[in-house]
C-alpha positions in Angstrom: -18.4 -5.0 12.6 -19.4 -2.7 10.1 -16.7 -0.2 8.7 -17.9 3.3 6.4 -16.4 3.1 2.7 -13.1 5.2 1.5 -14.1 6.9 -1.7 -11.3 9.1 -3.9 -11.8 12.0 -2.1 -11.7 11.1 1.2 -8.2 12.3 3.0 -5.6 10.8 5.5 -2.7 12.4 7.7 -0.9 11.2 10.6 3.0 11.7 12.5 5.6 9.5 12.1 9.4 9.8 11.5 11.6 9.8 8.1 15.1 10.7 7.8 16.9 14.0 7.5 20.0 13.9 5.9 21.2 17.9 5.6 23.2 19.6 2.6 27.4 19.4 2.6 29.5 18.8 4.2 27.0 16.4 5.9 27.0 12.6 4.6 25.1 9.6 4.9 23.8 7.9 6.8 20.6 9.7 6.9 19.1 10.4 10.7 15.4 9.7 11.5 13.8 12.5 12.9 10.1 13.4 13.7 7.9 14.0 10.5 4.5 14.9 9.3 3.0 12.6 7.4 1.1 15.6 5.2 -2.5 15.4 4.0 -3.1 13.2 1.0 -6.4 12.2 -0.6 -7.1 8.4 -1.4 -7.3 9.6 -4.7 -3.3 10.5 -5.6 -2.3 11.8 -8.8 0.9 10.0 -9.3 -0.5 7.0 -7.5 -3.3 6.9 -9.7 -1.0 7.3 -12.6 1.2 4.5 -11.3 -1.4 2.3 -11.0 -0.5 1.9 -7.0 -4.3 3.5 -6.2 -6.8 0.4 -6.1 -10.4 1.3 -6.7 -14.1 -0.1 -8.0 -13.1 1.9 -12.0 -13.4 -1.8 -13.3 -15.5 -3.6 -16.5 -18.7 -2.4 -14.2 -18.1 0.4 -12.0 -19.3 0.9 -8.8 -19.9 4.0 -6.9 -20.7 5.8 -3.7 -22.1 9.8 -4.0 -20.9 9.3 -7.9 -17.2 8.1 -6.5 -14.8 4.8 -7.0 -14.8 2.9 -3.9 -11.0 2.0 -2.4 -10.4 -1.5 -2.4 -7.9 -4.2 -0.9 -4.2 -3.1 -2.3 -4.9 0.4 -2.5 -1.8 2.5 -2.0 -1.9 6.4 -2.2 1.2 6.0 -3.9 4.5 8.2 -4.6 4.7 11.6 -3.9 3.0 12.1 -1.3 5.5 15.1 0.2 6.1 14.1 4.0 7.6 17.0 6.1 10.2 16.4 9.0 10.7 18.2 11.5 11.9 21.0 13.0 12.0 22.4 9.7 15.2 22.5 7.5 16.8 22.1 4.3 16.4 18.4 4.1 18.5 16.5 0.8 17.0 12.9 1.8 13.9 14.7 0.3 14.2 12.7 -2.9 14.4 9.5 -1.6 11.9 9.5 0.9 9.0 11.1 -1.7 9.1 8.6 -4.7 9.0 6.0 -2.3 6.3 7.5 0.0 3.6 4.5 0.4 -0.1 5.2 2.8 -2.6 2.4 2.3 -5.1 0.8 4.5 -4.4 -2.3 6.6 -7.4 -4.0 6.8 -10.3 -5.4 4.3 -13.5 -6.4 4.4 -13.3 -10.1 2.3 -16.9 -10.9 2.6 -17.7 -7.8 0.3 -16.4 -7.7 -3.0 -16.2 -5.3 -5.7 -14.8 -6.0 -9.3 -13.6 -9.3 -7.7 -11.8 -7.7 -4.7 -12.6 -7.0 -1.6 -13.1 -3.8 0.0 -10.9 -1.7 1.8 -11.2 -0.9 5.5 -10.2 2.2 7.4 -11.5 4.9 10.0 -10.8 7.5 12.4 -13.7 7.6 14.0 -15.4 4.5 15.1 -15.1 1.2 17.2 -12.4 -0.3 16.5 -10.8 2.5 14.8 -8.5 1.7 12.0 -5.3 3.1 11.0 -3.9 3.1 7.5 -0.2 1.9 7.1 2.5 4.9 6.3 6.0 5.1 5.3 8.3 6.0 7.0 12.2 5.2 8.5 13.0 3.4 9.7 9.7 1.4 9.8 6.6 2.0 8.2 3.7 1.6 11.0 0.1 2.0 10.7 0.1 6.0 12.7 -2.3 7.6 9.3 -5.7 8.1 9.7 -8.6 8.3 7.0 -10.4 11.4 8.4 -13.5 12.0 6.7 -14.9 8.6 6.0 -17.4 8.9 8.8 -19.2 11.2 6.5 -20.1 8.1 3.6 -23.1 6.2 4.5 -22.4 3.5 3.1 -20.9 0.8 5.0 -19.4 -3.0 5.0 -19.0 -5.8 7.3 -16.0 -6.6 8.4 -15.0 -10.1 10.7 -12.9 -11.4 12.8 -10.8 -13.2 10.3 -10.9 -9.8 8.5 -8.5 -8.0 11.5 -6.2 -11.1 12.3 -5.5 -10.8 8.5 -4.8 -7.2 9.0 -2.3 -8.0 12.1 -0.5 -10.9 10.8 0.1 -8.4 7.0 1.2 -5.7 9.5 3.4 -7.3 11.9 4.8 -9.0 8.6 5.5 -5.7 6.8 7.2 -3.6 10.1 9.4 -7.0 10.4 10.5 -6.8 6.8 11.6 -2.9 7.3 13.9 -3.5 10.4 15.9 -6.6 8.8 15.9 -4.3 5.5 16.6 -1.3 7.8 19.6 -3.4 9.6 21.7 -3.9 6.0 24.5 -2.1 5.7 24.8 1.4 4.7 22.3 4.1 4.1 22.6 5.7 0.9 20.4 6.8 -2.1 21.6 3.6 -4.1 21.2 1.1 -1.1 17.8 2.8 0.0 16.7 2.0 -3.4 18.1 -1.2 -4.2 16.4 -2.2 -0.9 12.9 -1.0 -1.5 13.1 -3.1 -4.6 13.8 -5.9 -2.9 11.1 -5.9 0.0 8.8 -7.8 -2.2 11.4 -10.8 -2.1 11.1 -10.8 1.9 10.4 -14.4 2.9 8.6 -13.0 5.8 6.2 -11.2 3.5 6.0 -14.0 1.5 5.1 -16.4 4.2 2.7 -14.0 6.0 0.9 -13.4 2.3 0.6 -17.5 1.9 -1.0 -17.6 5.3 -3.2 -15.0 5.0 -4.8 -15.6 1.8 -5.1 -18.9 3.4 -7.5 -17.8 6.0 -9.3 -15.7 3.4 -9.8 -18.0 0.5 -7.4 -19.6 -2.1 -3.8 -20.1 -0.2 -1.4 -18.2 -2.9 2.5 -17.6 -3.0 3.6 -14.7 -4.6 6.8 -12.5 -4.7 7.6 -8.9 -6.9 11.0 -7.1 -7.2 11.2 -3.5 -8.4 9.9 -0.5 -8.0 6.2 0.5 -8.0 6.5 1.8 -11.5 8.8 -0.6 -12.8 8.6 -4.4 -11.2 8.1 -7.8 -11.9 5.7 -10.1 -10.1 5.0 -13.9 -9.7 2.4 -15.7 -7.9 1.6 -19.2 -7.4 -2.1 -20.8 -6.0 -1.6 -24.4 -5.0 -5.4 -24.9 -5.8 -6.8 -21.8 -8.3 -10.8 -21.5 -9.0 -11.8 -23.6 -11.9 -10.6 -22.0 -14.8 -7.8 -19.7 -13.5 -4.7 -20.9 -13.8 -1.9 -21.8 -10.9 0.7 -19.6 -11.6 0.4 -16.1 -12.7 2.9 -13.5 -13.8 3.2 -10.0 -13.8 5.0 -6.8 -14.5 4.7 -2.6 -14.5 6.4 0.0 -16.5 5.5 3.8 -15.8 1.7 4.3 -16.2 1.3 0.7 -17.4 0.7 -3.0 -15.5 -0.2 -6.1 -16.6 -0.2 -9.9 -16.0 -0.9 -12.8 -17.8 -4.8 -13.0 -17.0 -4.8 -10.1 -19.2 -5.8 -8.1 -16.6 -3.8 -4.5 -16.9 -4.1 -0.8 -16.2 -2.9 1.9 -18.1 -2.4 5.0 -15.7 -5.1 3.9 -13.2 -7.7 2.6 -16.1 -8.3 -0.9 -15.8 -8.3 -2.9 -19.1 -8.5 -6.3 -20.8 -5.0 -6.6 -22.7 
């Protein structure tokens, strides 16, 4: 199946829920209403900054119409400023924002670009395919890239390519219910439990499986924040050369692991 590229330009939106938690006397728990997911381009400023955006800006660039492709891991990051609705002075405002996460589901792992493969996702074409977005209290895949029809340039995904893209998904709205189900609802809790999805055995699992299907079978767990975490991942059987366990970590604007592959705000370099 052949899919159009995502360059930094392109756009997403979509319609999901979030919570609303209103000023004084109200308290927590907040209450998840209707929300729009707003307009965001792949290309997200703090996302980039944060190193969460994922494109082809590696040793050897590569481009479509002069832009960085989108490529498997790509998040559009924090920030992006999701509305709910009906309108009204919502507090929960800045919880939901820094934590606000829309990347694509699906990759094409046949076509590689700086070593990783290509990320899939379109609104208009057969199968269509919807980008995963945050929200409460699951994130499901309800975003859609809307203007990728216009690139002309286009991969091939396969079968293998979408199963991997159903198991990762089912795996991820699992994780958010059993994290949703812990007790209380507060700023604290909301945060001490999005740094903790990356500990989810059911992540874990489905990860191991999936990179199983697509090449080198690899364990690998991260607990923090996106801007400040600390990551560790295991391949039972690494290509010649690389080694079987890797670690890894962020600070603001800065990632690295011990590869000595890093980023500094977006900018891949060899550390």
């Amino acid at each position: 199946m052949k899919v159009n590229v995502n360059v930094i330009v392109d756009f997403s939106f979509g319609f999901l829920t979030h919570g609303v938690l209103l000023p004084p006397p109200v308290v927590p728990p907040a209450v998840p209403t209707f929300s729009v997911e707003m307009i965001a381009t792949f290309m997200w400023t703090l996302g980039f900054a944060m190193n969460q955006n994922k494109f082809s800006n590696g040793a050897k660039p590569v481009t479509h119409k002069g832009m960085w492709i989108a490529l498997d891991g790509h998040d559009c990051g924090m920030m992006i400023p999701d509305i709910t609705v009906p309108p009204a002075p919502n507090i929960w405002y800045p919880m939901m924002w820094p934590f606000s996460s829309r990347k694509p589901i699906m990759a094409a792992s046949t076509v590689k670009m700086n070593g990783t493969s290509v990320a899939c996702a379109q609104w208009i074409g057969l199968p269509p395919i919807p980008m995963m977005s945050c929200g409460e209290p699951v994130s499901v895949p309800v975003c859609w890239s809307a203007i990728s029809v216009t690139n002309n340039l286009q991969v091939g995904m396969t079968f293998t390519d979408m199963l991997v893209g159903l198991i990762t998904t089912v795996a991820s709205i699992v994780t958010d219910y059993l994290f949703s189900k812990l007790p209380g609802n507060t700023f604290g809790q909301v945060a001490l439990g999005n740094a903790l999805k990356g500990l989810s055995p059911v992540s874990i699992l489905a990860g191991f499986g999936t990179s199983a299907l697509t090449g080198n079978a690899t364990l690998s767990g991260t607990i923090g924040l996106p801007f400040a975490n600390i990551s560790v991942s295991y391949t039972p059987n690494p290509d010649a050369g690389s080694p079987s366990f890797v670690f890894g970590g962020a600070l603001p604007f800065f990632r690295g692991d011990s590869t000595g592959a890093g980023q500094v705000s977006g900018i891949p370099v060899k550390l």
